[in-house]
C-alpha positions as CSV (number, residue, x, y, z in Angstrom):
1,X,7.5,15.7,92.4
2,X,6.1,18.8,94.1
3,X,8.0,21.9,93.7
4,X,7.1,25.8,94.2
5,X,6.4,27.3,91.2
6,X,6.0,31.0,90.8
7,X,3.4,32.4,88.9
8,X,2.9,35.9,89.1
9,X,3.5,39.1,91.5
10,X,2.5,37.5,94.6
11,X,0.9,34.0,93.6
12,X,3.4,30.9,94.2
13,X,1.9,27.2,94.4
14,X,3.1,24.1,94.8
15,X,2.8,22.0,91.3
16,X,3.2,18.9,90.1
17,X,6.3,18.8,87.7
18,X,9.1,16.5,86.6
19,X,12.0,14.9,88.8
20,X,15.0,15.9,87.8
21,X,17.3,13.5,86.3
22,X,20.8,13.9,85.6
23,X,22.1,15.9,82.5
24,X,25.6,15.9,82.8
25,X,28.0,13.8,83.9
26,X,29.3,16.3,87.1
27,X,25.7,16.4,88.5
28,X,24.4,14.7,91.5
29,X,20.4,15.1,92.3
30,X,19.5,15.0,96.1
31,X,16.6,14.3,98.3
32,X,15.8,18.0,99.9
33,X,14.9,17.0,103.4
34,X,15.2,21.3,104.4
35,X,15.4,24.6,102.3
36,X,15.1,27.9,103.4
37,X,12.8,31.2,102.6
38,X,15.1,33.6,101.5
39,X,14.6,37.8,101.9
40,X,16.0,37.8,98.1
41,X,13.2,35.7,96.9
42,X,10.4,38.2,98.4
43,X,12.4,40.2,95.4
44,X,10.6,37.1,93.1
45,X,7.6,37.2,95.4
46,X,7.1,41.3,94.7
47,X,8.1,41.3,91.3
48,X,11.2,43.4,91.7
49,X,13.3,40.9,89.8
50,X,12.8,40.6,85.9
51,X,12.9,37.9,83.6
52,X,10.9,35.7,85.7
53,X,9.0,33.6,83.9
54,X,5.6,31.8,84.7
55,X,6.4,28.0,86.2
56,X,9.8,29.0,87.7
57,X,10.8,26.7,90.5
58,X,12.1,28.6,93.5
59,X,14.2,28.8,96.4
60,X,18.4,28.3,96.9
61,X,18.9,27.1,100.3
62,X,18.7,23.7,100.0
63,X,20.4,20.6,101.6
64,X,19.2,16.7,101.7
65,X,20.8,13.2,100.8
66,X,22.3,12.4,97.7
67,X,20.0,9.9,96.0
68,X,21.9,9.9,92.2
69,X,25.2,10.5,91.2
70,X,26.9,11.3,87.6
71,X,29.5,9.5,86.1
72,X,32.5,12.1,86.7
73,X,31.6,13.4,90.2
74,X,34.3,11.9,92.4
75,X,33.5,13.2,96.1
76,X,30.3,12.5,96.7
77,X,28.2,8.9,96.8
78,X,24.4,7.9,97.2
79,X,23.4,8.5,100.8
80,X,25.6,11.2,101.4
81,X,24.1,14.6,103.1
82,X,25.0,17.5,101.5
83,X,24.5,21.7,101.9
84,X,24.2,23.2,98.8
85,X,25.1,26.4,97.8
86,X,23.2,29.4,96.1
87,X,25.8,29.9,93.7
88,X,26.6,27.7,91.1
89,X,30.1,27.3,90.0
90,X,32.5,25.4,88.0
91,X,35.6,25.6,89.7
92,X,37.8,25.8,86.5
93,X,37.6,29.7,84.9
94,X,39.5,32.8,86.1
95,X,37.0,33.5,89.0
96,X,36.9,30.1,90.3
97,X,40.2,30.0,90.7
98,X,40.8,33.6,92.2
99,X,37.8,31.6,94.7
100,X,35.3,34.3,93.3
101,X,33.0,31.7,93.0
102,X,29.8,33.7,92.4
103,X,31.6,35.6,89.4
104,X,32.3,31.7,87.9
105,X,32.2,32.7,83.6
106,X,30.8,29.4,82.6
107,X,27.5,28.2,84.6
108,X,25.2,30.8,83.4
109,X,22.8,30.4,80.5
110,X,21.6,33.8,81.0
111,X,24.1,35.7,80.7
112,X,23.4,37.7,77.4
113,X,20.5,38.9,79.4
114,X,22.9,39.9,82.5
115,X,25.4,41.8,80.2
116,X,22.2,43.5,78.8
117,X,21.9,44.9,82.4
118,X,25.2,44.9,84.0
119,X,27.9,45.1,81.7
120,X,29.3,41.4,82.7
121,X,27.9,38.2,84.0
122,X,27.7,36.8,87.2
123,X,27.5,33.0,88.2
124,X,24.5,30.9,87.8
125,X,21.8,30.8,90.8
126,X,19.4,28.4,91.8
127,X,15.6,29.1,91.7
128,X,15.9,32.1,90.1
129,X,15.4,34.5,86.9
130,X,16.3,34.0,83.2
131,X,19.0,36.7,84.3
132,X,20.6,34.3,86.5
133,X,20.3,31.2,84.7
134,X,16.8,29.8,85.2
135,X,18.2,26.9,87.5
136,X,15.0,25.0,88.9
137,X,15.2,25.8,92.8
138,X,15.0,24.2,96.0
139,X,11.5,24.8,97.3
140,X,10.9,21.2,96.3
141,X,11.3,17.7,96.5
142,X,14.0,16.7,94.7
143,X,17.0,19.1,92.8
144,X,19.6,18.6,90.5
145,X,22.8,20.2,91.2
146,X,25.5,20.8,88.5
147,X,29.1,20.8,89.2
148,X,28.8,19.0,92.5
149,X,31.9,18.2,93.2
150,X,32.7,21.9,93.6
151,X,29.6,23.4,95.3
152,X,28.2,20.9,98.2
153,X,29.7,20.4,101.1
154,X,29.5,17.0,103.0
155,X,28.0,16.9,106.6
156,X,29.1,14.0,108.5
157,X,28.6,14.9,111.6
158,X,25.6,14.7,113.8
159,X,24.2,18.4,113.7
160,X,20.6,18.7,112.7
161,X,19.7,20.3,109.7
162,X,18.8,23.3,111.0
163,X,22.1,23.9,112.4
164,X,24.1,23.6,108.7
165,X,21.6,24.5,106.8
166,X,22.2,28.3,106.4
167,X,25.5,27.4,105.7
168,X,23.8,27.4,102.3
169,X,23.2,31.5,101.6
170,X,23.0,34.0,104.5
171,X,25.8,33.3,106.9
172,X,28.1,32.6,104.6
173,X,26.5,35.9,103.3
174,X,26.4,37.6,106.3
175,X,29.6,36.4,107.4
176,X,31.5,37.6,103.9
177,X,29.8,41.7,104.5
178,X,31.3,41.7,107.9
179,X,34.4,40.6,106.0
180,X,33.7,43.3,103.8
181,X,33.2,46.0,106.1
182,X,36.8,45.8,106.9
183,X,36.3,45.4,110.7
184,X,38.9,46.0,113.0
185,X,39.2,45.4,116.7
186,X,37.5,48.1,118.3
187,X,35.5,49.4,116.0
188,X,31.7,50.3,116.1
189,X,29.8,48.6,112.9
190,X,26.1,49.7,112.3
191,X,24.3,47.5,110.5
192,X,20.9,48.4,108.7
193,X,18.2,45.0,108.6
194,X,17.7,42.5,111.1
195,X,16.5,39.9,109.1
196,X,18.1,36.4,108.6
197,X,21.2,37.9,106.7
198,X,21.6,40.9,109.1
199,X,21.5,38.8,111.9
200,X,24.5,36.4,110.8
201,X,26.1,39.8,110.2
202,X,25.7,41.0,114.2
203,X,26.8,37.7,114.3
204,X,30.3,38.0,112.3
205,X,30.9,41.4,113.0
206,X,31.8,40.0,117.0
207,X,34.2,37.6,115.1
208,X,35.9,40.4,113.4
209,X,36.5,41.9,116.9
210,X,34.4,44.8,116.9
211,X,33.6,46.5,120.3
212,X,30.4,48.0,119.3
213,X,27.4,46.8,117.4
214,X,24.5,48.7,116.6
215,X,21.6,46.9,114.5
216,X,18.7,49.4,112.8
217,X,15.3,47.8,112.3
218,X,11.6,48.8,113.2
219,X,10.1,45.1,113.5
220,X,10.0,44.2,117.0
221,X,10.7,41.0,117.0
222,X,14.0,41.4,114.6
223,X,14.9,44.1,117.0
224,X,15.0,41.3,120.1
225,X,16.6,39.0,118.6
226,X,19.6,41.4,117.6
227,X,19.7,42.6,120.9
228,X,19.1,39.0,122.9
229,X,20.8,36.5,120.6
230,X,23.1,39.3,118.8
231,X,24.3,41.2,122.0
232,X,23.5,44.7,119.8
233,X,22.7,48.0,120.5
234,X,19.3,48.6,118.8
235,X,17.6,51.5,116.9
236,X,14.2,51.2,115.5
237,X,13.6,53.9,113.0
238,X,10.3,54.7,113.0
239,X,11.3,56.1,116.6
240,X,15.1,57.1,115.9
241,X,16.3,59.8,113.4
242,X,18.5,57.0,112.9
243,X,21.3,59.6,111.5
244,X,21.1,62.0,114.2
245,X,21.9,58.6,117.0
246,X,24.3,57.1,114.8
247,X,26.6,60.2,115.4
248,X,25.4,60.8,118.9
249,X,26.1,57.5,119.6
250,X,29.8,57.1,117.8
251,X,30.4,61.3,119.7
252,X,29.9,62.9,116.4
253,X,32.3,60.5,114.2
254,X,30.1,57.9,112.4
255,X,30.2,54.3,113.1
256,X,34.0,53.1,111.4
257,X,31.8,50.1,109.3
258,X,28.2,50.2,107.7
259,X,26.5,47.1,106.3
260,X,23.0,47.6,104.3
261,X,21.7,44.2,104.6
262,X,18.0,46.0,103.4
263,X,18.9,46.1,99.4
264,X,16.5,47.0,96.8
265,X,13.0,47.3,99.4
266,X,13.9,49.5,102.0
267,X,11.2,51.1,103.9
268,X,11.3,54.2,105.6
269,X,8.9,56.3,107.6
270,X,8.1,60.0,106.6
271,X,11.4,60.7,104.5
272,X,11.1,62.3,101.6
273,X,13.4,60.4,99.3
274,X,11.5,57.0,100.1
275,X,8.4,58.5,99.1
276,X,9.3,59.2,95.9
277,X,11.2,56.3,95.9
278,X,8.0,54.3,97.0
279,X,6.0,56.3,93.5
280,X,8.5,55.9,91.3
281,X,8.1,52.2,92.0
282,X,4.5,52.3,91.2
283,X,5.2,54.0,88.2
284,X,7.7,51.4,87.1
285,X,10.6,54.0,86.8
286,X,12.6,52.6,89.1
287,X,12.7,49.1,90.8
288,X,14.8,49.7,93.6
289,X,14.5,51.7,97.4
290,X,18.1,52.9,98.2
291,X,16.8,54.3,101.4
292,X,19.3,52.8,103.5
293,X,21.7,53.0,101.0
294,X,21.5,56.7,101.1
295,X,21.6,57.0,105.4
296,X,24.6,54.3,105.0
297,X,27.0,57.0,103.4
298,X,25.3,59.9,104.7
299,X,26.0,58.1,108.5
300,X,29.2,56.2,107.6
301,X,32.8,58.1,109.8
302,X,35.1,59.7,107.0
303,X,37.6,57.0,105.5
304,X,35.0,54.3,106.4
305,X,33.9,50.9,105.0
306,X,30.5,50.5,103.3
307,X,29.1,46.5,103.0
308,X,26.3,46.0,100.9
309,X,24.9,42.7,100.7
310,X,21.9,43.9,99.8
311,X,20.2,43.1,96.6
312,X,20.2,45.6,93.9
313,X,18.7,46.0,90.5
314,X,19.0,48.6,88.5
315,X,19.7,52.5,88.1
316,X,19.1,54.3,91.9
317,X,18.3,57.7,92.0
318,X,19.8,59.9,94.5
319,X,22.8,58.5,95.3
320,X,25.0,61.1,97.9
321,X,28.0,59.7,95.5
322,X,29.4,63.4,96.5
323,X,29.6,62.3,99.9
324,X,30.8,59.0,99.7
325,X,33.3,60.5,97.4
326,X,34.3,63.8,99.6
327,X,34.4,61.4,103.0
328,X,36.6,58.8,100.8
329,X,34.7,56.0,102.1
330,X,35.4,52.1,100.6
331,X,32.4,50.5,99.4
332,X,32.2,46.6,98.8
333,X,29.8,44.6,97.8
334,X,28.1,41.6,95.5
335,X,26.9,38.0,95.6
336,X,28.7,35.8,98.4
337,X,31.3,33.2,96.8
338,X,29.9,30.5,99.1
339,X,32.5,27.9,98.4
340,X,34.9,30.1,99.5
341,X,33.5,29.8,103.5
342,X,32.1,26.5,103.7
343,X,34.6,24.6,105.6
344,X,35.7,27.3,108.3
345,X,32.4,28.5,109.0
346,X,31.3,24.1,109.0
347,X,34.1,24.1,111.6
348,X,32.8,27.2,113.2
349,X,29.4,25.5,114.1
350,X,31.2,22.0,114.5
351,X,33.0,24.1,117.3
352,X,29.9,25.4,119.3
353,X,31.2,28.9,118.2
354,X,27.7,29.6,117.0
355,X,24.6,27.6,116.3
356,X,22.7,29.7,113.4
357,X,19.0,28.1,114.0
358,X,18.5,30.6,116.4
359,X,17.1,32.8,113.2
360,X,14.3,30.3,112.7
361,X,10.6,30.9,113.8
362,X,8.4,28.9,111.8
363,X,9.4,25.4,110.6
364,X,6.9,24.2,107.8
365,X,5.6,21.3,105.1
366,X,6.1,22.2,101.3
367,X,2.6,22.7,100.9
368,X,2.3,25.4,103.5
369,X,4.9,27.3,101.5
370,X,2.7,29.9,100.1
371,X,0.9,30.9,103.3
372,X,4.5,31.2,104.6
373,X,5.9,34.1,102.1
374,X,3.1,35.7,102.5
375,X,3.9,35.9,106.4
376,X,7.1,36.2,105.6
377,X,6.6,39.2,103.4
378,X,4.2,41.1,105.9
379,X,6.7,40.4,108.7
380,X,3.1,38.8,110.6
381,X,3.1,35.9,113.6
382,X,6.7,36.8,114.3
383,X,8.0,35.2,111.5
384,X,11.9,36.1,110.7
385,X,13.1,32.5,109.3
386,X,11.1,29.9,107.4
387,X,12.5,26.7,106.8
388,X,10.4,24.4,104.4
389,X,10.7,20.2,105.0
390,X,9.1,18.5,102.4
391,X,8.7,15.7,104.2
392,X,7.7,16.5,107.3
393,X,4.4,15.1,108.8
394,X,1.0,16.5,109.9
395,X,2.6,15.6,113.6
396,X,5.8,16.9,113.2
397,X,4.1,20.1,111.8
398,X,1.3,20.1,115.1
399,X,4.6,19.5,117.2
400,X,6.2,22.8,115.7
């Protein structure tokens, strides 16, 4: 099959490898007919994330049509169409029954490696590093999934695969840091990225009730589409001392919630702390940019909520933990259990509540893939959303 490989900072291709088959008896493989460009695998892309290893299939929002089925899996049949979540777990251990998916004990080969770095070990992720298990992704043709009768979810109605696929990773991910962010009605939530996952996070924040929503950004395109399709107030900050309007705009409080949807590559223009943070990651002595991270508690009302679904590596430097401490603000964060919001967010679309392929600009073949993260990463030809169809044709792609 063809699959996208990576092979270095910057250099993924589409290679030839193996199908997958089944290797356990709880597996099904599927048919990917659509799978998404995620912001966290520009982290792969940019080689933020360690323990990547050369040949690496990519990608973790997948969905397509069930072509084999193990022996044991009970809810699903050939034929079936399926979303797939990022996360893989086994629905059995301590977490998976707490419905802490993403913190499942059991599916992750790599977690020696994670202890190394974080103490404990998170759940197995598809298409991506050693770290996280070294699960072939779903930038491809064809993918196995393991435990399938806990992680798909069956779509049997007529919705295009646009409309369920991000059902996937980011809004259930943006959906759970509006959770998070302890929302109530009324209150004014500023949210810092208006990517993919930022923008399902405008878009949860409303179904949380609150009253205000202000969304902090400096690419022009991600700025309209928070303020057309996400009805928020909008700051770009290479205009905005974006702390200064934050409490102007709250009448000197702070906005009651926070969400950094940026993570480990925040950008910044003329601060001082993202300069050094900028040569210290050219130096290889750090690999993350809490920027935002830093304005988020700095900006943040006393006894506030900080959401971070933002990707983080390591160590960050310069943390205002004295601030975050002295303002007693809550701080949430971590990988999104995706089983958890499947079905009521499935029902939410089924509903007409919302229809998330409004995030998509560029719909593409497989083997255009690595033209696309490189659009993707320099945020060029308007692209916000990249879906890949692996089996769409030269007409379908003049059509797009």
């Amino acid at each position: 099959m063809k699959a996208l490989a990576w092979h270095g900072v910057g250099d993924v291709r589409v290679d030839t490898v193996p199908n997958p088959s089944i290797l356990d008896p709880k597996d099904i493989i599927i048919q990917i007919t659509a799978s998404g460009i995620c912001g966290s695998d520009l982290h792969l892309y940019d080689g933020i994330t360690p323990t990547m290893e050369e040949g690496d299939i990519i990608g973790h929002e997948p969905m397509g049509i069930v072509v084999e089925v193990g022996a044991e899996v009970k809810k699903f049949k050939k034929g079936d169409r399926v979303v797939v979540p990022f996360v893989i777990a086994c629905g059995c251990c301590f977490f998976c029954q707490k419905e802490l998916y993403s913190a499942c004990d059991t599916t992750n080969p790599g977690a020696d490696l994670q202890k190394v770095a974080m103490g404990q070990a998170g759940a197995g992720l598809f298409g991506y590093s050693g770290m996280m298990g070294r699960y072939p992704g779903a930038q491809a043709e064809y993918l196995r999934v393991p435990h399938a009768d806990v992680g798909p979810i069956k779509i049997e109605s007529g919705l295009a695969d646009e409309q369920v696929l991000f059902l996937s990773d980011i809004f259930p991910t943006g959906y759970m840091a509006a959770e998070n962010a302890n929302i109530q009605p009324g209150d004014t939530v500023a949210i810092w990225g208006c990517g993919p996952v930022g923008q399902f996070a405008i878009q949860s924040a409303w179904m949380f009730g609150a009253a205000r929503v202000i969304a902090i950004d400096r690419v022009p395109e991600r700025l309209e589409m928070a303020r057309t399709h996400g009805r928020a107030e909008i700051l770009n900050f290479d205009e905005d001392p974006i702390h200064d309007r934050l409490i102007e705009m709250t009448g000197g409080r702070g906005p009651d919630s926070c969400i950094d949807a940026v993570g480990a590559e925040a950008h910044s223009t003329g601060s001082l702390d993202a300069v050094i943070d900028r040569a210290k990651q050219a130096m290889k002595l750090t690999m993350d940019r809490p920027h935002v991270l830093r304005q988020a508690i700095m900006a943040c009302r006393k006894a506030g909520t900080l959401s971070i679904p933002g990707v983080y590596f390591g160590l960050l430097d310069k943390i205002p933990f004295g601030a975050l401490v002295g303002k007693g603000l809550t701080v949430k964060s971590g990988q999104t259990h995706v089983q958890r919001y499947l079905a009521p967010l499935l029902e939410k679309i089924e509903n007409g509540e919302i229809d998330p392929s409004f995030v998509i600009t560029h719909k593409i073949p497989l083997q255009d893939a690595p033209d696309a993260y490189e659009k993707f990463r320099t945020k060029t030809d308007g692209c916000i959303k990249v879906v890949i169809k692996p089996g769409m044709t030269t007409a379908e792609k003049v059509a797009v």
